[in-house]
SEVOVEX-417502 format. One record per atom (N, C-alpha, C): x, y, z; residue in three letters; chain; residue number from 1; atom name. Coordinates in nm, 3 decimals, always signed. Example, Ala and Ser with C-alpha at 12.3 -4.5 7.8 and 13.67 -1.06 7.14 Angstrom:
BEGIN
[[+1.319, -0.569, +0.780], "ala", "A", 1, "N"]
[[+1.230, -0.450, +0.780], "ala", "A", 1, "CA"]
[[+1.320, -0.330, +0.780], "ala", "A", 1, "C"]
[[+1.285, -0.225, +0.708], "ser", "A", 2, "N"]
[[+1.367, -0.106, +0.714], "ser", "A", 2, "CA"]
[[+1.290, +0.003, +0.787], "ser", "A", 2, "C"]
This chain:
BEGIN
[[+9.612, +6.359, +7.647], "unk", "A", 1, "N"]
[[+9.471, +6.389, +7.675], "unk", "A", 1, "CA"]
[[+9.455, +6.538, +7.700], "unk", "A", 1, "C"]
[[+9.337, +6.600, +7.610], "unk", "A", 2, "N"]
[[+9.299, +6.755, +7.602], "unk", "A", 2, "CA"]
[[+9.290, +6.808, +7.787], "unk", "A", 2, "C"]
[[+9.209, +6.715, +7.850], "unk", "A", 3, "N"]
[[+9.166, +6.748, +7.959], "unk", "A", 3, "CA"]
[[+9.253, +6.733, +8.049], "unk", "A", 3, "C"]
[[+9.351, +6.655, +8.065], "unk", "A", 4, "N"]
[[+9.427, +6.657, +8.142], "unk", "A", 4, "CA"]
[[+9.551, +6.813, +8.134], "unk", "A", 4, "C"]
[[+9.587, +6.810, +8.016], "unk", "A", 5, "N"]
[[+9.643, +6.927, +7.975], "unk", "A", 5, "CA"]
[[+9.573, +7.084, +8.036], "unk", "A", 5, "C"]
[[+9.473, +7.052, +8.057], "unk", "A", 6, "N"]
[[+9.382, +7.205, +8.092], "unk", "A", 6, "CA"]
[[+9.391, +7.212, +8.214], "unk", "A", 6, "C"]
[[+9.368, +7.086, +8.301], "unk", "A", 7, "N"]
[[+9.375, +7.051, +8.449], "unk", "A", 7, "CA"]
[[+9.479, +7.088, +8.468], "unk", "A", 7, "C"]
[[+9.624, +7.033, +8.433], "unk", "A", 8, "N"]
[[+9.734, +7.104, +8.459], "unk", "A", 8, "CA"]
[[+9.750, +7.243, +8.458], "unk", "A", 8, "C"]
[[+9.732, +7.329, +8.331], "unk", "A", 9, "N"]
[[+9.697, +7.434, +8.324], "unk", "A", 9, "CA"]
[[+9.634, +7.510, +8.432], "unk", "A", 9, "C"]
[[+9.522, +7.490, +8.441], "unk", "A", 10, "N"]
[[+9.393, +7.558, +8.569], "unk", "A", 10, "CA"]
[[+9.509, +7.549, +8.717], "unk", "A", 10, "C"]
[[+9.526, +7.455, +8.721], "unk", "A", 11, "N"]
[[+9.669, +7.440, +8.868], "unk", "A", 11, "CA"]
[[+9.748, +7.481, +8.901], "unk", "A", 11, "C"]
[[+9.774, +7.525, +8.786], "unk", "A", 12, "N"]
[[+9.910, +7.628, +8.766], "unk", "A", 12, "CA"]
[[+9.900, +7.756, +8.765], "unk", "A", 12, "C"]
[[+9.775, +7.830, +8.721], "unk", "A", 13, "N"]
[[+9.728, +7.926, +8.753], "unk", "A", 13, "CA"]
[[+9.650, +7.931, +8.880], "unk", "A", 13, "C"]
[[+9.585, +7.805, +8.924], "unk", "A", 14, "N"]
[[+9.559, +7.889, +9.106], "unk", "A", 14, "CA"]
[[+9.684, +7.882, +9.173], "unk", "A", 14, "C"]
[[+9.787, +7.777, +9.111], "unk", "A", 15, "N"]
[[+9.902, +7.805, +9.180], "unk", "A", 15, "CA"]
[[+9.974, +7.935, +9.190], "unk", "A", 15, "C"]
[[+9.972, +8.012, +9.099], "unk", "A", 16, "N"]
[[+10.023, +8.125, +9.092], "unk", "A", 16, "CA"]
[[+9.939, +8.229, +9.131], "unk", "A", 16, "C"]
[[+9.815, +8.229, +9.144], "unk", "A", 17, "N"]
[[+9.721, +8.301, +9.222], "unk", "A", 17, "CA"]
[[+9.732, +8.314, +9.377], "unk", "A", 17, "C"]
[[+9.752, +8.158, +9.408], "unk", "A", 18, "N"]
[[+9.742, +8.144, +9.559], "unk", "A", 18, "CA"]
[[+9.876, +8.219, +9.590], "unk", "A", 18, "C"]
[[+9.970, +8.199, +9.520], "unk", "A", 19, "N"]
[[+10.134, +8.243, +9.571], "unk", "A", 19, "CA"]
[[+10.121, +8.394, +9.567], "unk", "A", 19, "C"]
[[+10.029, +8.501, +9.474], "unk", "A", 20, "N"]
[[+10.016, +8.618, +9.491], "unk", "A", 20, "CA"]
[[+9.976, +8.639, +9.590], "unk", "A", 20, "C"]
[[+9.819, +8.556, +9.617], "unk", "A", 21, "N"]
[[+9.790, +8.593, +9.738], "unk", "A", 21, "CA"]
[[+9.800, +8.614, +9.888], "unk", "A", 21, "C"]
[[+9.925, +8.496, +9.906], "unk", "A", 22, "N"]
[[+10.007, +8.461, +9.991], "unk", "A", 22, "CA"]
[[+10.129, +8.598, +10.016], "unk", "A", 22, "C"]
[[+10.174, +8.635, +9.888], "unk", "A", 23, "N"]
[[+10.276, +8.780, +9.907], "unk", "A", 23, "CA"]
[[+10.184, +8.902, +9.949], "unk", "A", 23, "C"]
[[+10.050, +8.917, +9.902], "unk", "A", 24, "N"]
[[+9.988, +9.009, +9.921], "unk", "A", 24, "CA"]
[[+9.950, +9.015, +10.075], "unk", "A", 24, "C"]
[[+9.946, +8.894, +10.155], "unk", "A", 25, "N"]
[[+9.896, +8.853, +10.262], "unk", "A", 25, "CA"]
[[+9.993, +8.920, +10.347], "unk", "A", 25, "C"]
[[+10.154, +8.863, +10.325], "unk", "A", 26, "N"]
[[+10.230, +8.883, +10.396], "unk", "A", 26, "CA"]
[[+10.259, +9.033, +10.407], "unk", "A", 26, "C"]
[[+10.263, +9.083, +10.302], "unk", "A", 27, "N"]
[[+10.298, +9.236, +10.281], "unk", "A", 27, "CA"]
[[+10.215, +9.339, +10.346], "unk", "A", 27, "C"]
[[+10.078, +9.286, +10.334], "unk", "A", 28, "N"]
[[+9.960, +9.349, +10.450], "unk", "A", 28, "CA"]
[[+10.009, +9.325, +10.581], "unk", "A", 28, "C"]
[[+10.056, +9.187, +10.630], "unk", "A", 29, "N"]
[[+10.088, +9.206, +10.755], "unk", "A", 29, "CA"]
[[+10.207, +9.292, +10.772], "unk", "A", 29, "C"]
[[+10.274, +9.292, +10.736], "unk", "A", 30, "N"]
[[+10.419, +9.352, +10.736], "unk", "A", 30, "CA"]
[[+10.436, +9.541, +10.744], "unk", "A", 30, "C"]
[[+10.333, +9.530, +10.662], "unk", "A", 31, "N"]
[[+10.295, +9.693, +10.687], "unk", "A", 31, "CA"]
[[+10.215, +9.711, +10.827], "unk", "A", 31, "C"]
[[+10.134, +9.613, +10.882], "unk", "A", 32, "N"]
[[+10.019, +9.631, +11.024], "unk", "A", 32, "CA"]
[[+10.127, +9.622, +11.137], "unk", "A", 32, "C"]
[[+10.229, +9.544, +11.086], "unk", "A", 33, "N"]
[[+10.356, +9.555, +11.179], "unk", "A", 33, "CA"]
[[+10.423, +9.654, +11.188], "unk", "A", 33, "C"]
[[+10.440, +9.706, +11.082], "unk", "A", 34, "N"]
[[+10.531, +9.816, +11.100], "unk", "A", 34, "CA"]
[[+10.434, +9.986, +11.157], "unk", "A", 34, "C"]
[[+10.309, +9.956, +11.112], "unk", "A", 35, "N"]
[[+10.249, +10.067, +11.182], "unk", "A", 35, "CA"]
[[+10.218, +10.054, +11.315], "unk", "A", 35, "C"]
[[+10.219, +9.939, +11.381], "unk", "A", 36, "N"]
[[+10.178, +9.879, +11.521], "unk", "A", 36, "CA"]
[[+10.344, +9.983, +11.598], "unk", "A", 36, "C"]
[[+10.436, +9.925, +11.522], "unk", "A", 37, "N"]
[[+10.581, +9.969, +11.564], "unk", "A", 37, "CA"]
[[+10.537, +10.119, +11.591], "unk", "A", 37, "C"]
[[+10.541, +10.194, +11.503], "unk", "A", 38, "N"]
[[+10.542, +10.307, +11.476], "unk", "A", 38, "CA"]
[[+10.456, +10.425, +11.571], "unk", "A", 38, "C"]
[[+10.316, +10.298, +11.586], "unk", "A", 39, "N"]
[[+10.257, +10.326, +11.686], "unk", "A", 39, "CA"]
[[+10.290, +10.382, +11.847], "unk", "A", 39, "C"]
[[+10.388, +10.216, +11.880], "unk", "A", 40, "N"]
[[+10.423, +10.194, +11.983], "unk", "A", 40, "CA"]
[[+10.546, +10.308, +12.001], "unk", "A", 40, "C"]
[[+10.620, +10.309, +11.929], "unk", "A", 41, "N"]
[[+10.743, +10.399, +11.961], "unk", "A", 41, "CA"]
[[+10.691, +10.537, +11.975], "unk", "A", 41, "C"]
[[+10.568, +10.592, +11.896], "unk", "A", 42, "N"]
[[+10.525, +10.722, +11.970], "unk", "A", 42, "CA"]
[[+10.467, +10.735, +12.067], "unk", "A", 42, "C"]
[[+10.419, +10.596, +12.158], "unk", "A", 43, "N"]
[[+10.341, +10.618, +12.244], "unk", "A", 43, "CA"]
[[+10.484, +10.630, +12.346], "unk", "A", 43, "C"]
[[+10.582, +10.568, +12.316], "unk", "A", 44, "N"]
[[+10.720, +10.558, +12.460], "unk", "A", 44, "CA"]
[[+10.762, +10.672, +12.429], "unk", "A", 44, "C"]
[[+10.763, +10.761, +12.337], "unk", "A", 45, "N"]
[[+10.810, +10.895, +12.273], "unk", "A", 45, "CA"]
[[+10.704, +11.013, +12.388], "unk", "A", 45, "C"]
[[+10.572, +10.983, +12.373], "unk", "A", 46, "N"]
[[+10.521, +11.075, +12.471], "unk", "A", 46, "CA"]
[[+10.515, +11.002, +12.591], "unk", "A", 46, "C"]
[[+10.535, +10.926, +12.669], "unk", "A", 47, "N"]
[[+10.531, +10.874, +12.799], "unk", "A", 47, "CA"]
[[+10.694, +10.922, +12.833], "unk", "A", 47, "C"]
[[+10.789, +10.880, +12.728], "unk", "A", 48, "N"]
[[+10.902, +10.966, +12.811], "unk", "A", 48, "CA"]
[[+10.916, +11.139, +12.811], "unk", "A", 48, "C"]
[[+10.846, +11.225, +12.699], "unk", "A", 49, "N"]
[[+10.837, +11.319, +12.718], "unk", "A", 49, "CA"]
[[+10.756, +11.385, +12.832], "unk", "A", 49, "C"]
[[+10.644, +11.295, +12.877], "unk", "A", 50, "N"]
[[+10.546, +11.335, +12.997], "unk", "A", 50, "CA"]
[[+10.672, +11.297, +13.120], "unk", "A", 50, "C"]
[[+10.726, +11.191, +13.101], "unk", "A", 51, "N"]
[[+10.846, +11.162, +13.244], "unk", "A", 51, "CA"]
[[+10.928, +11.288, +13.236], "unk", "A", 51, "C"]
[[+11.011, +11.314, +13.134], "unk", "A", 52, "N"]
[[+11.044, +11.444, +13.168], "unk", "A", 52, "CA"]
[[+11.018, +11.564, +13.150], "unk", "A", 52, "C"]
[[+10.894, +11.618, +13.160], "unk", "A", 53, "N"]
[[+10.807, +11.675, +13.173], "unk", "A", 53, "CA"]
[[+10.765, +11.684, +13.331], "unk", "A", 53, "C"]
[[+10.779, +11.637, +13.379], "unk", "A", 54, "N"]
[[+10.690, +11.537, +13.506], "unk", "A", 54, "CA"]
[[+10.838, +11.582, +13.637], "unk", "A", 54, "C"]
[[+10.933, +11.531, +13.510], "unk", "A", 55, "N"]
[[+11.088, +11.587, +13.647], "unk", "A", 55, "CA"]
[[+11.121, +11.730, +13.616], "unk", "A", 55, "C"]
[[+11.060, +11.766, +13.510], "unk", "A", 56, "N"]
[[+11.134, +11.921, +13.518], "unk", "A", 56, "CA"]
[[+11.010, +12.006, +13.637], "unk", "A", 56, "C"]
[[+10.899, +11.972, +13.627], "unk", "A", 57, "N"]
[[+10.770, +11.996, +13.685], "unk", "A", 57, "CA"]
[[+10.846, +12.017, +13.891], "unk", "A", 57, "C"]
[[+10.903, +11.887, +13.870], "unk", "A", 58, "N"]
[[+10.929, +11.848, +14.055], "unk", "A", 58, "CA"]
[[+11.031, +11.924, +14.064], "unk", "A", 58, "C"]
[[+11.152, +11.936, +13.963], "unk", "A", 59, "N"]
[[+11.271, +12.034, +13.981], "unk", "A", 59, "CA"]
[[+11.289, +12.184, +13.989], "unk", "A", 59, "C"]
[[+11.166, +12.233, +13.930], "unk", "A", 60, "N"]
[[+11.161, +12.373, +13.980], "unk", "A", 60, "CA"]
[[+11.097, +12.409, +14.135], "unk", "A", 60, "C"]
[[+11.014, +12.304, +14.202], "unk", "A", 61, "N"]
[[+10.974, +12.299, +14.315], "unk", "A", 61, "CA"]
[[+11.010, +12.315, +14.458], "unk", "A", 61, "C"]
């Protein structure tokens, strides 16, 4: 049957649509992760530079 053949077809292509969209999904997150990281490690980057900042400040005192 013609129609059944197309149905299969059409399925197989949202199947492979949805599965892009699904990598595209993950890869967006994966990058929001890694800039969240990137984020975070410069913020402990200047909080420890303000700490020692902060002791060299008390050590000349």
């Amino acid at each position: 049957c013609h129609a059944a053949v197309e149905a299969k077809a059409a399925t197989a292509d949202a199947r492979v649509a949805a599965r892009e969209l699904a990598a595209d999904a993950s890869r967006a997150t994966a990058n929001a992760a890694d800039a969240t990281a990137d984020k975070t490690r410069e913020m402990a980057n200047k909080a420890e530079q303000n700490a020692d900042k902060h002791d060299a400040d008390h050590a000349q005192h």
